[in-house]
Each structure stands twice: as structure tokens, then as C-alpha cells.
C-alpha positions in Angstrom: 63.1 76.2 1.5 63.4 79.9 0.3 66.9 81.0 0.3 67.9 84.4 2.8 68.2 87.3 1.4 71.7 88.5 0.3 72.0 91.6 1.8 74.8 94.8 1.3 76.3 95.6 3.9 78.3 98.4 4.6 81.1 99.1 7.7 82.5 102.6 8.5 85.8 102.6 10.3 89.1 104.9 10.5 91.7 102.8 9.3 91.9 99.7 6.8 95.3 99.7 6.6 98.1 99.0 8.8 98.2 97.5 12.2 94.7 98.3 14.1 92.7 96.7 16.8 89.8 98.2 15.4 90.6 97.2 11.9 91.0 94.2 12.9 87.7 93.2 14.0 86.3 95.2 11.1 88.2 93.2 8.7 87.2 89.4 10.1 83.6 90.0 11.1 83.4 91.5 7.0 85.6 88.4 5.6 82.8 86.0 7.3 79.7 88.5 5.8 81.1 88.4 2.9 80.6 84.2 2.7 76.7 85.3 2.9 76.1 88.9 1.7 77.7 91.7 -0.4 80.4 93.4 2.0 82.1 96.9 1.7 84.6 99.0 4.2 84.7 102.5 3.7 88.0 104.0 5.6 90.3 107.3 5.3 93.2 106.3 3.3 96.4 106.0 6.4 97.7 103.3 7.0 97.8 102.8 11.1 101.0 101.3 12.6 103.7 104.2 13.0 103.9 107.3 13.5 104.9 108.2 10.4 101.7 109.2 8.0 101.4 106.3 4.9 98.8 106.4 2.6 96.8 103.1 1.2 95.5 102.2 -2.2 92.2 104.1 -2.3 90.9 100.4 -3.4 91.3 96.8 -2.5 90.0 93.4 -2.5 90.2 91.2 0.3 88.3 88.1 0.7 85.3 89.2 -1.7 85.4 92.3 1.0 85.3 95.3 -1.1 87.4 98.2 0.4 87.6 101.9 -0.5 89.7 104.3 1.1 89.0 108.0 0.8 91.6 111.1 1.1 91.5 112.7 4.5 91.1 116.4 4.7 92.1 117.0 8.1 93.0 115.2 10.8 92.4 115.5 15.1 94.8 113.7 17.6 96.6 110.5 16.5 93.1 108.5 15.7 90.7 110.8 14.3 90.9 111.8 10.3 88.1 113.5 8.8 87.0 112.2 5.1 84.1 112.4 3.4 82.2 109.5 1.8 78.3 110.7 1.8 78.5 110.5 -1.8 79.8 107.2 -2.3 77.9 106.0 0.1 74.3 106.8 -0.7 76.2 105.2 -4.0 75.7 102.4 -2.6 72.6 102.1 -1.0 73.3 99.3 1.4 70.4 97.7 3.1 72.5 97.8 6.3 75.9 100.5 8.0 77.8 99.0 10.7 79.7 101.8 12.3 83.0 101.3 14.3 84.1 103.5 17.2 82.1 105.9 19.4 83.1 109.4 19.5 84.0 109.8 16.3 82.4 112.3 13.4 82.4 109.8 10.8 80.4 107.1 13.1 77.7 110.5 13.5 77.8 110.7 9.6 77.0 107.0 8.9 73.8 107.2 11.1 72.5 110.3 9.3 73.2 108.7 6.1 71.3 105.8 7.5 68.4 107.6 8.5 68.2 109.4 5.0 68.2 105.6 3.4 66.0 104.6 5.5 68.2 101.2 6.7 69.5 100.6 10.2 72.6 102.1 11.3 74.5 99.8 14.1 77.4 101.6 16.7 80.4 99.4 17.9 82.1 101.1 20.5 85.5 99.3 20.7 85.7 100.6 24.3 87.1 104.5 23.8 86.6 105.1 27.8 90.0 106.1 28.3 91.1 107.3 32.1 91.7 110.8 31.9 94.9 110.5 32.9 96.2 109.2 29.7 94.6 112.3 27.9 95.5 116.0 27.4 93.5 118.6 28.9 92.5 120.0 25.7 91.4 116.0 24.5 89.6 115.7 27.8 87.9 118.8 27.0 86.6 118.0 23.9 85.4 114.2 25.3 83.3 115.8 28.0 81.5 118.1 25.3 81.3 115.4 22.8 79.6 112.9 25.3 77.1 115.7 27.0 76.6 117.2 23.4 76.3 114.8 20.7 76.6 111.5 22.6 73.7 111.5 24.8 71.6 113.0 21.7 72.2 110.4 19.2 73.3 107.0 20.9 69.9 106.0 21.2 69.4 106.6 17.3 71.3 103.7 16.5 69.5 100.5 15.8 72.2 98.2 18.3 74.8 100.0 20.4 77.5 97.0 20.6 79.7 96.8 24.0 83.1 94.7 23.3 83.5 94.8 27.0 81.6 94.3 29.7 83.5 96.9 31.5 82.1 99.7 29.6 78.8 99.2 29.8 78.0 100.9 32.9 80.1 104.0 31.3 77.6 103.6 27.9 74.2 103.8 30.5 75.6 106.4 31.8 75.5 108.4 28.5 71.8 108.0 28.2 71.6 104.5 26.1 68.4 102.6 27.2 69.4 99.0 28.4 67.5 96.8 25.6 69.6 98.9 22.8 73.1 97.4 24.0 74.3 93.9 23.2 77.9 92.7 24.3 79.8 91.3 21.2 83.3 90.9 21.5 86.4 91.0 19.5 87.2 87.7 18.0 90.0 86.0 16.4 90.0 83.5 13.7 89.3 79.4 14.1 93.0 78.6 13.3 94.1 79.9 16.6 92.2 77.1 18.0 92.5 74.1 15.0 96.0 74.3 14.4 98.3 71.8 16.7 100.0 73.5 19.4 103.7 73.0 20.0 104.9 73.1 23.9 108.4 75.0 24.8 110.3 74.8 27.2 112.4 77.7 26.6 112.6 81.2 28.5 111.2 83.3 26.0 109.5 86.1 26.1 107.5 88.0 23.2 105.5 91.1 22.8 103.5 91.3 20.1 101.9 94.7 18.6 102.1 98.5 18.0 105.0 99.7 19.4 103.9 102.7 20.5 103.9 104.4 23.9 100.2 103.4 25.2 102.2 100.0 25.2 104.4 100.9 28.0 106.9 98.3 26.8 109.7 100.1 28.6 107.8 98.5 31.7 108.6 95.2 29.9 112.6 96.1 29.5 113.1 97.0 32.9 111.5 94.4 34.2 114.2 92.2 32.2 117.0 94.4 33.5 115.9 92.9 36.9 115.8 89.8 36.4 118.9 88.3 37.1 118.6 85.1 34.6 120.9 86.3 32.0 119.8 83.7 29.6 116.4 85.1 29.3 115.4 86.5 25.7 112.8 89.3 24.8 111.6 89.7 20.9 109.4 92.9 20.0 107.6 92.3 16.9 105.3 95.0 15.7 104.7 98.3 13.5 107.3 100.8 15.2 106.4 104.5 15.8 109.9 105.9 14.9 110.6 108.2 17.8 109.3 106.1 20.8 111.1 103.1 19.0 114.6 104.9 19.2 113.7 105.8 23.0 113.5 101.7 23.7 116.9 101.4 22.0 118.3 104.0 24.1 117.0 102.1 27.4 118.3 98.9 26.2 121.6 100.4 25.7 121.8 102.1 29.1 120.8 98.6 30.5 123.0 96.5 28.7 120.3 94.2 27.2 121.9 94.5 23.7 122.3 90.5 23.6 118.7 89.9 25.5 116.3 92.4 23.5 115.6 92.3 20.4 113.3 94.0 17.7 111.4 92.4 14.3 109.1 93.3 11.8 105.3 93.5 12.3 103.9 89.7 11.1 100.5 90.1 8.9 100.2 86.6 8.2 98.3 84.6 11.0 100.3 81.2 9.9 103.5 83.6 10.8 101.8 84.5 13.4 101.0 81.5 15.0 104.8 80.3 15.1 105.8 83.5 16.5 103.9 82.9 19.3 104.5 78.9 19.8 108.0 79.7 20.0 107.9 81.8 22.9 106.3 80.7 26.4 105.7 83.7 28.1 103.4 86.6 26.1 103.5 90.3 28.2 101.0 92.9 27.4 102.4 95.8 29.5 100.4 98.2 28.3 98.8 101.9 30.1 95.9 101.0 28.5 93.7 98.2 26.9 90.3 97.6 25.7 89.6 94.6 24.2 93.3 93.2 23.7 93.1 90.9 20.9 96.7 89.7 21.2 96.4 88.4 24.6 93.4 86.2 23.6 95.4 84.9 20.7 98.5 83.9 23.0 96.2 82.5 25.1 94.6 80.6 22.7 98.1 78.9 21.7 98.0 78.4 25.4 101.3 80.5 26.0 101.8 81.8 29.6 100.3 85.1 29.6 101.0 88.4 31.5 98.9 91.5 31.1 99.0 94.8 33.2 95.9 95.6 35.3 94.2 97.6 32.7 90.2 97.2 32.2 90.7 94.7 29.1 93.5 93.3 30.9 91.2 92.6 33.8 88.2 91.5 31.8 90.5 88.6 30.8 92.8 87.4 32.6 92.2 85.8 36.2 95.5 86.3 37.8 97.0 83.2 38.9 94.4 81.0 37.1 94.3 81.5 33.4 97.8 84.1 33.4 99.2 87.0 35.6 98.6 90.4 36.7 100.7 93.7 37.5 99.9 96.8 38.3 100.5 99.3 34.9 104.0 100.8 35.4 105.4 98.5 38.0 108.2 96.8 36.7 109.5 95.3 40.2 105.9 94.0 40.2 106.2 92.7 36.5 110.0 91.2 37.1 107.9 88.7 39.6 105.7 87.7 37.4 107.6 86.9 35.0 109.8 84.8 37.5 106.0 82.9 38.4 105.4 82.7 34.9 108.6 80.7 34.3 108.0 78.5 36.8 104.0 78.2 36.3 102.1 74.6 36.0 101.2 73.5 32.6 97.4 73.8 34.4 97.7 77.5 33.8 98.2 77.5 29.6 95.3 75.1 29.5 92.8 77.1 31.5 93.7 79.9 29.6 92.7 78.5 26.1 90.1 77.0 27.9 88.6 80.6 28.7 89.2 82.0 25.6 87.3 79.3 23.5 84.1 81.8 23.8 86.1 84.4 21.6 86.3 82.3 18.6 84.7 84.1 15.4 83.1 80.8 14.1 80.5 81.4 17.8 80.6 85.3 17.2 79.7 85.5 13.7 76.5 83.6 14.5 75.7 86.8 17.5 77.0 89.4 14.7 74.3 88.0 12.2 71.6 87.7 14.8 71.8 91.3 16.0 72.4 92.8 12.4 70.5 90.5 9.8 67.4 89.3 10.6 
């Protein structure tokens, strides 16, 4: 039997550093490469989490994932940080370039670099389809002329276009993209969400877990405890902080008297940490304006918590309301109070069909569609 090739294999994203959905993915699809092939991560060098700017060691070493982080020379919007890595990268030479995140110059950059190596240049989108709403006029601009300009010109270049949702993929055929160039791949999260024992509690707490940061809406979530006339129940925040909307949620929790019910922590890196963060709690709430691919809510469903998400497209995509968790409309937190009332009172039936339905987003399944759609 001849052994497969071991191949080098290089992924493009913004951020490396930090707290990022996007990283996330980024960094355990390349852990599981890595097993098989030579794996690299090119990034700009900010750490995501806060609003504060922190810059990253320009090298590390995770997992036999080599990353390098290069100095950013300007940046647009909270997301997008220009840096240049043409050099390095035609370096490299790798035999494959797996770019994360549509609309972005750098994702344009590793397909021309592709196309000068000759080797096939793969698009995840991680679901950027934001409602307009939630954008300046100025950022809404640009988005239009980005998508009639550049997107419809070069999506079609790329060898794969991967959906994480199945939501966007009308909005990517749409754009241009021909139907046989899109395959659906998910976010994951690691096995030990599922091998690890679960423990069951019976206590009234409630946890949200991630960026605390506007998009999150997570003075939705406080109100909706202010309603709630059960004094006894408790709320944790664990997450990176951005500074400014972070002293705004104090404020509120002041002006509501939920001193002695809310409470704030420290983002949690580690998924053992992770894992008894979230068994300790029953109830997870996402209340966020908008979500994607929410990683967090598969993971607290996973640990079959009872889970309530606001009615965004990821949200949606997810959770069944009343089957596998609970919905609310974004922004409602009358709406949200009585869910969290069903979710204290829910069957045990719930939690189980929710890890039940998230089984499918294990990365020991993905890996296998990753590697079939990239290395062949």
C-alpha cells in the first residue's frame, strides 16, 4: 500500500489570536491536518477579543500548526486589517491555500497567489451576510460594490466555495457562484464535548459564554433577569470584554439592582475549563443581534445544557424551538424572561435531543468532509 502524500497546506485568516469564531475553526480543522500534512496559518498580528488593539507574537507553535502573524498596515471597520504576506507566502509554496472569510482583500490575495503557484485556492465564507440594519451606510456601501465588483468576478475562481450554513447559500447563488462549486461544511467543535461524562444540575443558573461585545446584545439577557421575579436566579458572563460596552452592562446592572445576581469572569481558553463552566450551569443564552454559525451554542448543547438563542439565521439553523432549546425574537427581553421561565421548568427530553442534533457537528465526522473536498 503506497502511503498519501503529505501535502503543505496553507490557511489565510484575519485573526490567530484572541477570542474568534473564525479563528476558531481555522485553528481545529489545522490541528487535525496537521496529524496528516504540513500545516501553516498566516494571520495579521491583533489579537481579537476587546476593543482594545493587542498585538500577538509574530510566531507560534500549536499542535505541530505553524503560525505566523504579520504587522498590519492599516486597518477598515472592527474586522478588516490589511497585511501583506505575498512574500512569505510564495515562500512557502504550499501545494494547497484555504482562505477564511468572504469579502475580505486578503481572501482576493490568497487566490491570486494561488493562481501564480499554480495550486488550488479554497473560499470559506463563515457566513458574512449581515442584515443591513446592523451596518453603517458607509459599510453598506462598500458591501454592495464589493459583491457587484469583485465578488461576482472572482468567486467562481476558487476551486471550492465552502457554505457553513445552509442559510447563506441562496445569498452565495445569488452572487454568481455555479451550484457544483459550493459544498456545505460546518463549524465543528472538538470530540471531548461529546466523550467526556456529563454532570446533570439542578440549579438555576444561567451562563453566557463569549465576546462581550455589542453584536451580543447581552443587555437583552440582563433585562430579561430584571423581570424575572425569582431572586435566587444567577447569571455569569465569561468572555473577552470590549472595555466600553463592558462598563455600559455594569451601569445597567446597577440601575437594576442585579449587583448580587450578575456577575462577570475572565474569558476560559482551555476546553477542560470550558467544559465545567458549562456543566455547572443549566441554562446557556445566546442573545445575540446577530449569529452565523454560533459555535457556543453547539458546544452547550453538546453538554446537553438547556439552550436559548435569539432568532438570528444561525440561531435558527440550530435550534428547533421547543424541541432541542428555545427561541426569542432578537431584542425582546419580555419574550426572553419566558423563556427562560420554560427553560427552568423544561423536561430532561429537551437536553438530550439537543446533543442528539448536534452529534453531526463533531470535528472527528468533519475532518473526514474537510479532507475530501481539499486533498484528494
Amino acid at each position: 500500500m503506497t502511503m498519501a502524500k503529505k501535502l503543505k497546506i496553507l490557511e489565510v485568516t484575519a485573526f490567530s489570536a484572541g477570542i474568534c469564531g473564525v479563528w476558531t475553526r481555522v485553528l481545529a480543522e489545522s490541528k487535525l491536518l496537521a496529524k496528516k500534512h504540513e500545516v501553516y496559518v498566516f494571520s495579521s498580528n491583533i489579537s481579537r477579543g476587546t476593543d482594545k488593539i493587542e498585538i500577538a507574537d509574530s510566531e507560534e507553535c500549536i499542535d505541530k500548526v505553524h503560525i505566523r502573524r504579520f504587522k498590519t498596515s492599516a486597518s477598515f471597520g472592527q474586522n478588516t486589517f490589511f497585511w501583506n504576506f505575498k512574500k512569505e507566502a510564495m515562500k512557502l509554496r504550499p501545494d494547497i491555500i484555504v482562505a477564511h472569510a468572504y469579502r475580505q482583500y486578503y481572501s482576493t490575495q490568497a487566490l491570486k497567489i494561488a493562481q501564480s503557484l499554480k495550486v488550488p485556492c479554497f473560499l470559506v465564507t463563515h457566513a458574512p451576510f449581515l442584515e443591513k440594519k446592523l451596518r453603517g451606510w458607509k459599510l453598506n456601501a462598500a458591501v454592495s460594490l464589493y459583491d457587484f465588483f469583485i465578488g461576482k468576478r472572482i468567486l467562481n475562481q476558487y476551486k471550492k466555495v465552502i457554505a457553513i450554513t445552509h442559510w447563506e447559500i441562496p445569498y452565495l447563488l445569488k452572487l454568481g457562484i455555479k451550484k457544483e462549486k459550493i459544498v456545505y461544511i460546518p463549524n465543528g467543535i472538538p470530540e471531548d464535548f461529546f466523550k467526556l461524562s456529563i454532570k446533570s444540575h439542578k440549579n438555576k443558573h444561567l451562563l453566557f459564554l463569549g465576546r462581550i461585545a455589542p453584536i451580543k446584545d447581552i443587555e437583552t439577557l440582563i433585562r430579561a433577569v430584571s423581570i424575572i421575579k425569582d431572586k435566587s436566579l444567577l447569571l455569569d458572563i465569561v468572555g473577552p470584554a470590549e472595555y466600553k460596552y463592558k462598563s455600559k452592562l455594569v451601569q445597567l446592572i446597577k440601575n437594576l439592582k442585579l449587583e448580587r445576581q450578575v456577575h462577570f469572569h475572565p474569558a476560559v481558553y482551555d476546553i477542560k475549563e470550558k467544559l465545567k463552566i458549562i456543566d455547572s450551569h443549566k441554562i446557556f443564552i445566546l442573545p445575540s443581534k446577530r449569529e452565523g454559525m454560533p459555535q457556543a451554542l453547539i458546544e452547550a448543547m453538546a453538554r446537553q445544557r438547556v439552550v436559548i438563542s435569539s432568532k438570528t439565521d444561525g440561531g435558527k439553523e440550530i435550534v428547533r424551538d421547543g424541541k432541542t432549546g428555545f427561541l426569542f425574537e432578537i431584542g425582546n427581553e419580555k419574550e426572553l424572561a419566558k423563556k427562560i421561565s420554560l427553560a427552568l421548568k423544561a423536561r430532561k427530553k429537551i437536553s438530550e435531543n439537543a446533543r442528539e442534533s448536534v452529534k453531526k457537528f463533531s470535528w472527528g465526522e468533519l475532518i473526514k468532509t474537510v479532507e475530501n473536498t481539499c486533498i484528494k
